[in-house]
Biotite code that builds the C-alpha atoms (Angstrom):
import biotite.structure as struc

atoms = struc.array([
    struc.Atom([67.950, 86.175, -38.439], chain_id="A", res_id=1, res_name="UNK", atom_name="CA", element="C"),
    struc.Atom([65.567, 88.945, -37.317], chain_id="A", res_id=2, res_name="UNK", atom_name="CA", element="C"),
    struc.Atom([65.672, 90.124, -41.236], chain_id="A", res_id=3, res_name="UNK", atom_name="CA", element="C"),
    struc.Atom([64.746, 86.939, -42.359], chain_id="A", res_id=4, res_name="UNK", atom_name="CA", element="C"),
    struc.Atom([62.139, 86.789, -39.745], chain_id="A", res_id=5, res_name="UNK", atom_name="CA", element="C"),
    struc.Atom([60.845, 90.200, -40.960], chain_id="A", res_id=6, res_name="UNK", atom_name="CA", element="C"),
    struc.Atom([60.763, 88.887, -45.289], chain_id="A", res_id=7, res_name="UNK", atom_name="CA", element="C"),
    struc.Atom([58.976, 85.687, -43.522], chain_id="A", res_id=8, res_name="UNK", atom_name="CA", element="C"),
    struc.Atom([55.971, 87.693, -41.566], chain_id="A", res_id=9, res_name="UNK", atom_name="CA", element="C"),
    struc.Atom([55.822, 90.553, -44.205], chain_id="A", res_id=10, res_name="UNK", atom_name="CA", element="C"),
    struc.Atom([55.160, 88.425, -47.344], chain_id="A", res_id=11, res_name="UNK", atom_name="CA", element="C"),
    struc.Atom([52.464, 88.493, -49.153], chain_id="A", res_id=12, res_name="UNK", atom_name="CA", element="C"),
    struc.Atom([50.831, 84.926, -48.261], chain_id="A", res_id=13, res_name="UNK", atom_name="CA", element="C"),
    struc.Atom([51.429, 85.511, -44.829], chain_id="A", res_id=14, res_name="UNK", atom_name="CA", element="C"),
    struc.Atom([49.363, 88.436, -44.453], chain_id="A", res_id=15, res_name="UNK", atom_name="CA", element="C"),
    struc.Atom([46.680, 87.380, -46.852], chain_id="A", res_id=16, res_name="UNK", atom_name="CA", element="C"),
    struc.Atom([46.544, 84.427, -44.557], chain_id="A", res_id=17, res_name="UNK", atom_name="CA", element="C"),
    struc.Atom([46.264, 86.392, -41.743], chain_id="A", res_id=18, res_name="UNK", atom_name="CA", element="C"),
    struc.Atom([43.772, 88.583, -42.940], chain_id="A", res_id=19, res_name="UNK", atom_name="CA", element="C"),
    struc.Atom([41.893, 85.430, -44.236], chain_id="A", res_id=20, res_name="UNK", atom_name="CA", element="C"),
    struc.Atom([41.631, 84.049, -41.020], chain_id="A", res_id=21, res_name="UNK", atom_name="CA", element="C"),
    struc.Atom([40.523, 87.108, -39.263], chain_id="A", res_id=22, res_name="UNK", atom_name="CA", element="C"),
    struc.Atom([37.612, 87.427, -41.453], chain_id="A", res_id=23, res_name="UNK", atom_name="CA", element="C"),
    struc.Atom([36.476, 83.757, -41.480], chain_id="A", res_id=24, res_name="UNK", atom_name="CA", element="C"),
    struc.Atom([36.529, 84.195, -37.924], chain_id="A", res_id=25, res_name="UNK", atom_name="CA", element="C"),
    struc.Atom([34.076, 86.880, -37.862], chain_id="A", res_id=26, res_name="UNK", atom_name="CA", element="C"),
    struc.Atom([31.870, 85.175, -40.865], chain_id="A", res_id=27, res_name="UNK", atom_name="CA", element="C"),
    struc.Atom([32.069, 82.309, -38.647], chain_id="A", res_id=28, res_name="UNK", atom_name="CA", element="C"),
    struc.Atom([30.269, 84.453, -35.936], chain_id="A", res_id=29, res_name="UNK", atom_name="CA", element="C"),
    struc.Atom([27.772, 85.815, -38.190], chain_id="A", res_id=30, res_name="UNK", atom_name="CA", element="C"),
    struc.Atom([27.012, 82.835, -39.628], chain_id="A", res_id=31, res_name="UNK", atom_name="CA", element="C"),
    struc.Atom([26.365, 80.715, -36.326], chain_id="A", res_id=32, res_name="UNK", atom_name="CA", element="C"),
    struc.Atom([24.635, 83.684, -35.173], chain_id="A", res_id=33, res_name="UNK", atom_name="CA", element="C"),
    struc.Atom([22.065, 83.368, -38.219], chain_id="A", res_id=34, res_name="UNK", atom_name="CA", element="C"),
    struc.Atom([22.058, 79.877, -37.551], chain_id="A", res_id=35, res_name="UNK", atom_name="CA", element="C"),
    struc.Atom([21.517, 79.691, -33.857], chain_id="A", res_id=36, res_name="UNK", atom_name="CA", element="C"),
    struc.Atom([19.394, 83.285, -33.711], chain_id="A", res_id=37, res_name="UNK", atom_name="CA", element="C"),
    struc.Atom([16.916, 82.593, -36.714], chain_id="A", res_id=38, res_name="UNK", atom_name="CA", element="C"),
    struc.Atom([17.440, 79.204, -38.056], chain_id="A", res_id=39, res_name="UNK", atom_name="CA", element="C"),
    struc.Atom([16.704, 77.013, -35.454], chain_id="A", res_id=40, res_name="UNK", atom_name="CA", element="C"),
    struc.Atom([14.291, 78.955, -33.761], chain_id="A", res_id=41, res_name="UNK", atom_name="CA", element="C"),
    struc.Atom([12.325, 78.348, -37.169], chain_id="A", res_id=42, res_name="UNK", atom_name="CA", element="C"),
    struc.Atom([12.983, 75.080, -37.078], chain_id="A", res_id=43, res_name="UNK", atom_name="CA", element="C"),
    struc.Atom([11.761, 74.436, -34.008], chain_id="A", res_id=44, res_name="UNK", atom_name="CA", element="C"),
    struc.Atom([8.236, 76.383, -34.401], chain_id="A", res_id=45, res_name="UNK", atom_name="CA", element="C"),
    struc.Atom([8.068, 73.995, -37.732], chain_id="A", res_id=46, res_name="UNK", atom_name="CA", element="C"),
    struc.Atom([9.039, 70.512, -36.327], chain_id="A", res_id=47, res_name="UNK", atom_name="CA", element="C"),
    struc.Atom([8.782, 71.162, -32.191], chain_id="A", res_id=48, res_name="UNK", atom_name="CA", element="C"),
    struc.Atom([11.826, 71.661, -30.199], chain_id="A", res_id=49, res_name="UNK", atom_name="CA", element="C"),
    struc.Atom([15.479, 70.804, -32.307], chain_id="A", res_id=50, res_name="UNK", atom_name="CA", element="C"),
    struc.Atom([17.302, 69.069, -29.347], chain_id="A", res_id=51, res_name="UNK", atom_name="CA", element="C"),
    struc.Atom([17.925, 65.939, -29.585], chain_id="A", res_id=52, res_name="UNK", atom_name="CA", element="C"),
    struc.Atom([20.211, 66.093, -26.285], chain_id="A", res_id=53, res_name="UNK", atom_name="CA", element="C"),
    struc.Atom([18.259, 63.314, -24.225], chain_id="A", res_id=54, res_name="UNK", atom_name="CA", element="C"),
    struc.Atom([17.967, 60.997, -26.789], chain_id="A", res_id=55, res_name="UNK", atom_name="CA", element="C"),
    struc.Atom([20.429, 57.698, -25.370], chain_id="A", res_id=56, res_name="UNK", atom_name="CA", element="C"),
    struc.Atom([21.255, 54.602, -26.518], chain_id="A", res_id=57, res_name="UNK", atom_name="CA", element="C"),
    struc.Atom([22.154, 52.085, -24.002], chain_id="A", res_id=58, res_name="UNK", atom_name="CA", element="C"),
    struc.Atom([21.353, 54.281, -21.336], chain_id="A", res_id=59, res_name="UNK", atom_name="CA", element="C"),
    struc.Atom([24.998, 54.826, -21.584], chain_id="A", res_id=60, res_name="UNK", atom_name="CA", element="C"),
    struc.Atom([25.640, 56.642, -24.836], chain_id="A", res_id=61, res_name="UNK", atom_name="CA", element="C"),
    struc.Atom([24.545, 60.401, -25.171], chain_id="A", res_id=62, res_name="UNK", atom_name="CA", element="C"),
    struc.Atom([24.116, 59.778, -29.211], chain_id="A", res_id=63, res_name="UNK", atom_name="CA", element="C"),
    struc.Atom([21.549, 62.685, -28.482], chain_id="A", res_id=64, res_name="UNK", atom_name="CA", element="C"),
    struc.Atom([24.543, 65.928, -28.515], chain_id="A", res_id=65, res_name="UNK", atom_name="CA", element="C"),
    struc.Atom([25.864, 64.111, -31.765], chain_id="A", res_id=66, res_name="UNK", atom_name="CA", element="C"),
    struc.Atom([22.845, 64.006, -33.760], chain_id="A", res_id=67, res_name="UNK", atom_name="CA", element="C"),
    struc.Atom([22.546, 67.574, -32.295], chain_id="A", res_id=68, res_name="UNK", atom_name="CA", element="C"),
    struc.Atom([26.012, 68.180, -33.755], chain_id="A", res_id=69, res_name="UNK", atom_name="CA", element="C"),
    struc.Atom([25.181, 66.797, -37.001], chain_id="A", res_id=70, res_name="UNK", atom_name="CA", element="C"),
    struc.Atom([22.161, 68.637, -37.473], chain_id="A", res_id=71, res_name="UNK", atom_name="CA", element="C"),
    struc.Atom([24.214, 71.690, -36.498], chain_id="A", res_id=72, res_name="UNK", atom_name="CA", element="C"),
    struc.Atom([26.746, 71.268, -38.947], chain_id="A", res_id=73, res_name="UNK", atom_name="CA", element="C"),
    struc.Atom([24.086, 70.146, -41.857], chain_id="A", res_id=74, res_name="UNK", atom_name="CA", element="C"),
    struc.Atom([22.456, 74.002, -41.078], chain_id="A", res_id=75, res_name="UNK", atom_name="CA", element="C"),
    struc.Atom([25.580, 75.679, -40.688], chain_id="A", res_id=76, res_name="UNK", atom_name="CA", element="C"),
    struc.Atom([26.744, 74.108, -44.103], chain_id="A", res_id=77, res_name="UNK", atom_name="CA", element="C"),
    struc.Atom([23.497, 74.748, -46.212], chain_id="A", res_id=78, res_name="UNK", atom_name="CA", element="C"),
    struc.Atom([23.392, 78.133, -44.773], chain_id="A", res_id=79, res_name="UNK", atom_name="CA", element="C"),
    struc.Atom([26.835, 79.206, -46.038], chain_id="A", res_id=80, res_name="UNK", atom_name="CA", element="C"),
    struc.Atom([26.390, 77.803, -49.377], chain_id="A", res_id=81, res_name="UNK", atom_name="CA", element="C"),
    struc.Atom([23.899, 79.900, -50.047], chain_id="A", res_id=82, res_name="UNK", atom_name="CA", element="C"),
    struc.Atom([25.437, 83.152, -48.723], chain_id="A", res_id=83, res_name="UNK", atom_name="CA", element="C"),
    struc.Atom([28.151, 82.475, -50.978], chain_id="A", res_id=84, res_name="UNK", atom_name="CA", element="C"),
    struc.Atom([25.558, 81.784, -53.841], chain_id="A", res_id=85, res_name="UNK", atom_name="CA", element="C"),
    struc.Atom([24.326, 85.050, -53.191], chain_id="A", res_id=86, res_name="UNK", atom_name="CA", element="C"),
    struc.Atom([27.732, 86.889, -52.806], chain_id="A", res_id=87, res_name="UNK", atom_name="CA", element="C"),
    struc.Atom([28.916, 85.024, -55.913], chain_id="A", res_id=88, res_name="UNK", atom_name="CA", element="C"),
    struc.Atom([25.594, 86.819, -57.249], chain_id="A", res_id=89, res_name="UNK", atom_name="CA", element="C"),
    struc.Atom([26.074, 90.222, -56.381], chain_id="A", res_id=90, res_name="UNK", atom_name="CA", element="C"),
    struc.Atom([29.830, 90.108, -57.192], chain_id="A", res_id=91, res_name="UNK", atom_name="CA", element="C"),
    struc.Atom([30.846, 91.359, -60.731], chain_id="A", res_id=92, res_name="UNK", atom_name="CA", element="C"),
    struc.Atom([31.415, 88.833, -63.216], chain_id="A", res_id=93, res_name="UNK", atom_name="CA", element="C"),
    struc.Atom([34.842, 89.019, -65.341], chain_id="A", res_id=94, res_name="UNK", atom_name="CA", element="C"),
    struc.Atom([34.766, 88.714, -68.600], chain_id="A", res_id=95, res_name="UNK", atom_name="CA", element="C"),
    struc.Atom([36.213, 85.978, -70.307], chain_id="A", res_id=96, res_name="UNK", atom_name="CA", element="C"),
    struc.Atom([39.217, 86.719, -72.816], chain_id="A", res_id=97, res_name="UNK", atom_name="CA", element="C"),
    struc.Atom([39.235, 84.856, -76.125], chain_id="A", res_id=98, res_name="UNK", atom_name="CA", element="C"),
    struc.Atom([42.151, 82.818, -76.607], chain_id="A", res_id=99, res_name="UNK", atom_name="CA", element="C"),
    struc.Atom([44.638, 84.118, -78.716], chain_id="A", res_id=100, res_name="UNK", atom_name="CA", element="C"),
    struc.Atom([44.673, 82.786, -82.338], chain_id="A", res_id=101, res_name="UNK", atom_name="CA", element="C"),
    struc.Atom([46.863, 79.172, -82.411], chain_id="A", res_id=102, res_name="UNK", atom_name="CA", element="C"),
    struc.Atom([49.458, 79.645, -84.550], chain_id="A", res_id=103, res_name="UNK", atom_name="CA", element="C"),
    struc.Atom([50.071, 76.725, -87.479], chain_id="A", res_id=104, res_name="UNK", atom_name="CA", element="C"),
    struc.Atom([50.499, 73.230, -85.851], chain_id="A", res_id=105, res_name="UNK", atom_name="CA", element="C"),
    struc.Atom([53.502, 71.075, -85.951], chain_id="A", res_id=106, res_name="UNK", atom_name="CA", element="C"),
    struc.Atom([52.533, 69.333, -89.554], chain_id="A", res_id=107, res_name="UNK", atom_name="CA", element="C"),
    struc.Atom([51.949, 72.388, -90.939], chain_id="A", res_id=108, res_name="UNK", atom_name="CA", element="C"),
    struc.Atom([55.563, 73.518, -90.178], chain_id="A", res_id=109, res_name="UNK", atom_name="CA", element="C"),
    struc.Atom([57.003, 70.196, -90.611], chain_id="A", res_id=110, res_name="UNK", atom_name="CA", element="C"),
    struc.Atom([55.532, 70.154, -94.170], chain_id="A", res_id=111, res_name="UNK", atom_name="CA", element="C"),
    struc.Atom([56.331, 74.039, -94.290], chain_id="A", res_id=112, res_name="UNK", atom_name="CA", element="C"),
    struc.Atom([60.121, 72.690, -93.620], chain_id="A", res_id=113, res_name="UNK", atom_name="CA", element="C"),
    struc.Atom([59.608, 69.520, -96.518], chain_id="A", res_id=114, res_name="UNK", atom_name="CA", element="C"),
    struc.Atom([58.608, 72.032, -98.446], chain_id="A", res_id=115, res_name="UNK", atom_name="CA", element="C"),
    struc.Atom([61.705, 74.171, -98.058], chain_id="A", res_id=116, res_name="UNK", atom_name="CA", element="C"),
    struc.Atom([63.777, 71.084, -98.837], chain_id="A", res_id=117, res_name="UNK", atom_name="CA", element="C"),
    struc.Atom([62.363, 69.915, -101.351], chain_id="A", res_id=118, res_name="UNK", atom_name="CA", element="C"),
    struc.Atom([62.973, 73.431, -103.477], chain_id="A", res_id=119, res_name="UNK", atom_name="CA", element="C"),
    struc.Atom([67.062, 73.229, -102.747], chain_id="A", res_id=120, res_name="UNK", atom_name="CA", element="C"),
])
């Protein structure tokens, strides 16, 4: 049991997952950083003050901290895309291999074959 535990933690996938998440957790903190630190502070010299916290509807409903969310989210999102546009950028590109040459299709053989019959 313990072996198979070891072949289970020890694969491949499991620690590229691992590793995976460990990073996105730390891009996750530079990117809200970026977001929260330089973003929105220019937003908010541009349009006022970004909080929509005591906006209400009803009285009752605090739609305020989700439009707050939203907003949020739409920053954090356009803000990653293009950090990976620029990583993509900077990131050597592969070059595409050419397709190996088809060999002859199926009527060519099949008439390849007729061909053979035909002479015995």
């Amino acid at each position: 049991m313990i072996k198979e535990l070891k072949a289970f933690l020890f694969r491949g996938n499991v620690l590229d997952l691992a590793v995976g998440m460990v990073i996105g957790a730390a891009f996750t903190a530079i990117v809200s950083s970026l977001v929260a630190d330089i973003i929105t502070p220019l937003i908010g010299l541009l349009f006022g003050t970004p909080d929509f916290s005591g906006i209400k509807l009803f009285d009752s409903l605090m739609i305020g901290n989700f439009i707050n969310a939203v907003v949020s989210f739409l920053i954090v999102g356009t803000v990653l895309f293009f950090v990976m546009k620029a990583a993509n950028m900077a990131m050597p590109k592969k070059k595409e291999e050419e397709p190996a040459p088809a060999g002859p299709s199926e009527i060519d053989l099949l008439q390849d074959i007729l061909a053979e019959l035909k002479n015995k």
